[in-house]
N, C-alpha and C positions, 0 to 999 in steps of 0.2 A: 620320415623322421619326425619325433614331435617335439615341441617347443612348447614350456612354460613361458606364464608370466615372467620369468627373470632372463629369458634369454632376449629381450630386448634391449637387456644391458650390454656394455662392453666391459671392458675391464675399469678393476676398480668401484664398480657399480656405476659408470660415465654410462646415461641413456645415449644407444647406438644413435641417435639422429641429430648430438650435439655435437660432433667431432668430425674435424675436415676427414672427408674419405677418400681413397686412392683407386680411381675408378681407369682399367686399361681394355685393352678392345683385341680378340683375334679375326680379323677382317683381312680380305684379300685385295678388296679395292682402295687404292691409293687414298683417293680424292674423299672417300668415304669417312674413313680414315680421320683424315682431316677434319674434316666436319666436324665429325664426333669429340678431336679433340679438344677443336674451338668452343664449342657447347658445352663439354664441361668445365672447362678451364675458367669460363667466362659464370658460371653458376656456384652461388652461394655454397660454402661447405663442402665445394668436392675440388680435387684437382686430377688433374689427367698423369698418368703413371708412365703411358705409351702403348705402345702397338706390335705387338708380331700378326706376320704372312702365311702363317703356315701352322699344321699341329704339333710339330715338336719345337719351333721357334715359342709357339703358346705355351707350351709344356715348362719353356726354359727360361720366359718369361715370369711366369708366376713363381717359380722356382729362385727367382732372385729377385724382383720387385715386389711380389706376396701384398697384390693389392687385394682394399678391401671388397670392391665388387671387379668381374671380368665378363667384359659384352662379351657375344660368340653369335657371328654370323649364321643361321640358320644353314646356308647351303655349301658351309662348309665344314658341317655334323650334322648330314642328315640324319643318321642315326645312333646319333647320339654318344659316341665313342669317348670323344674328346672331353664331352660334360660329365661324362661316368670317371675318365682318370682324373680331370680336375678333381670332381667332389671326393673325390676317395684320399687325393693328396690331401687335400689343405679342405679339411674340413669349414673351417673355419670362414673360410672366402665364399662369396655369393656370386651365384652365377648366374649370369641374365641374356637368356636369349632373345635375338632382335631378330625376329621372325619375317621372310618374306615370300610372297605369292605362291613359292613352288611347296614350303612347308606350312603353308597354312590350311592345316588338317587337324582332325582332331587323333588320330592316330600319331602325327610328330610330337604335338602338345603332350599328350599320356606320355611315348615314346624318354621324353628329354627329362619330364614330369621323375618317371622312375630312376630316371639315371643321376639323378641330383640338382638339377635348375631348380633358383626357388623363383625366378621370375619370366616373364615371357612379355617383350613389348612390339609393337609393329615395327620393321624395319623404315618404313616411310614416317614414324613418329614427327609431332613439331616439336622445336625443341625443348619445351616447358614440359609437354608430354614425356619426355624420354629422361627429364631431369627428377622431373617428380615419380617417374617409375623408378629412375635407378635407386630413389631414395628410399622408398615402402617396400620396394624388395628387401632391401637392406635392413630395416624394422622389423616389416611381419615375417622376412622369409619365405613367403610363398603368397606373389602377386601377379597376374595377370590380368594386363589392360583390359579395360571396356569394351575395347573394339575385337578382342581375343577372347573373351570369356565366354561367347555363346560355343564353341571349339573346345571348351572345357569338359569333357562329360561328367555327371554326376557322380556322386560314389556308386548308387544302386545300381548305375549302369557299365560302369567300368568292369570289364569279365577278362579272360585269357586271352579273348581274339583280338581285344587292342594293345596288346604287345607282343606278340607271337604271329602275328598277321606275316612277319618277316622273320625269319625262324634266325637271322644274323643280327637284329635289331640292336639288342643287347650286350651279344656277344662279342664279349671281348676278353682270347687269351693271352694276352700280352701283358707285362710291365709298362708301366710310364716310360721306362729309359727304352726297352725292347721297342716301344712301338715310335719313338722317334729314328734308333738307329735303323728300322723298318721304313720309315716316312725319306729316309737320304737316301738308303740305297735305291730305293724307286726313285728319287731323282740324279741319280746315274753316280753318287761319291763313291768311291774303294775305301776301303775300311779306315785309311790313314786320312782319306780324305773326313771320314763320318769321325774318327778321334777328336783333330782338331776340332771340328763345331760342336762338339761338345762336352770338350774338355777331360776328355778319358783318355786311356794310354789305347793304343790296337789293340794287346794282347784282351782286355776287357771288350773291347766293341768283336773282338774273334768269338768270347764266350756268348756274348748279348746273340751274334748270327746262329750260333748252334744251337741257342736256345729258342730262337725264332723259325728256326726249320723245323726243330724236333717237335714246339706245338704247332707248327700250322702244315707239320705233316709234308712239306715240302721238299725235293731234291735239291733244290741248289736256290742262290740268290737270286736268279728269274723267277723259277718256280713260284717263290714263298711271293715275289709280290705281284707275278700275276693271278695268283690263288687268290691275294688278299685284294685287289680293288674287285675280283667277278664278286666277293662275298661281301664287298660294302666294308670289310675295314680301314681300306682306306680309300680317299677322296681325290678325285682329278681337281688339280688350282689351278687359276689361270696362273703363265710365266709371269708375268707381271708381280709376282710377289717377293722372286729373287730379289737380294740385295737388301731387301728392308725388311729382313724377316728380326733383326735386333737393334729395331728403332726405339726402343724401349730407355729407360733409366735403372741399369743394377744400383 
């Protein structure tokens, strides 16, 4: 996507690096979590929004908090799903992945790169590092740390085999709401159980599962989501995210 001199502004013509920003995290780890809130909350210009555990708890955060940047745990989009339906909702929000060990490659980086991330910082960041990236992401749109940038390949060199190397990389036939109410049935809800979290009637989460079988080709609600983790659409979490998947502030 490209970017003029004037999309530095925000609204009103307000320079996007003068205005407190609402910066929220989808992270499976607790204590991480935490961290992260502290650090920003504690930093000039930004305040913390909160946190979901999970990608339709992310999905349903942005969807009601609509902060202006959202961290995204590296190995919990390895390929990139979650950062393709964010950028596609909410144009507007900046998305910053906090990359660690197992995704630091330079095929994740292209990977997240296409799907809409405009930033990529280390997961181990200190915390000036991680204040001052969530910031220039937020300005330039499209920032990757120092310690990231050699993982960056060039334009010349970027071709078909670094996004296609994983022929699901990309791929994603799902809606935003499909691929949540997809994200609970794989954690064992019945349909009235999957309404309630997300605030739809059953007869609509009945339609959302037919629509979810018929693209992913599947027989029944086993089927469709053991088809969907062998193809990488969706992500094994640790338990540990239950319960705080809407620690957030609507």
């Amino acid at each position: 996507m490209a970017y003029g001199a004037h999309a530095a502004r925000g609204i009103n013509g307000m320079d996007r690096a003068t205005h407190t920003l609402t910066v929220a995290a989808v992270d499976t780890t607790p204590i991480f979590r935490e961290g992260l809130g502290m650090v920003v909350t504690r930093a000039h210009g930004l305040r913390w929004g909160g946190h979901a555990g999970s990608h339709h708890a992310g999905i349903q955060m942005c969807e009601q908090v609509r902060p202006d940047i959202v961290l995204i745990d590296s190995a919990l989009d390895p390929l990139g799903h979650l950062t393709r339906l964010l950028a596609e909702g909410h144009p507007t929000m900046v998305i910053v992945v906090l990359v660690g060990e197992a995704q630091r490659t330079p095929a994740y980086l292209a990977t997240v790169r296409a799907a809409g991330a405009h930033g990529a910082l280390p997961r181990w960041a200190e915390p000036r590092q991680l204040t001052d990236g969530i910031r220039r992401a937020y300005v330039e749109r499209r920032y990757t740390d120092p310690t990231l940038a050699a993982l960056v390949p060039s334009q010349r060199t970027i071709d078909a085999t670094d996004l296609t190397s994983d022929p699901h990389r990309l791929d994603m036939p799902l809606s935003r709401r499909e691929y949540q109410v997809l994200q609970l049935i794989a954690e064992g809800l019945e349909n009235a159980a999957v309404a309630d979290k997300l605030y739809l009637s059953v007869e609509t989460v009945r339609t959302h599962v037919k629509s979810i079988l018929r693209k992913l080709g599947a027989r029944d609600r086993t089927h469709a989501v053991s088809k969907a983790f062998r193809s990488g659409l969706l992500v094994a979490t640790p338990p540990n995210h239950t319960g705080l998947d809407r620690a957030y502030h609507p």
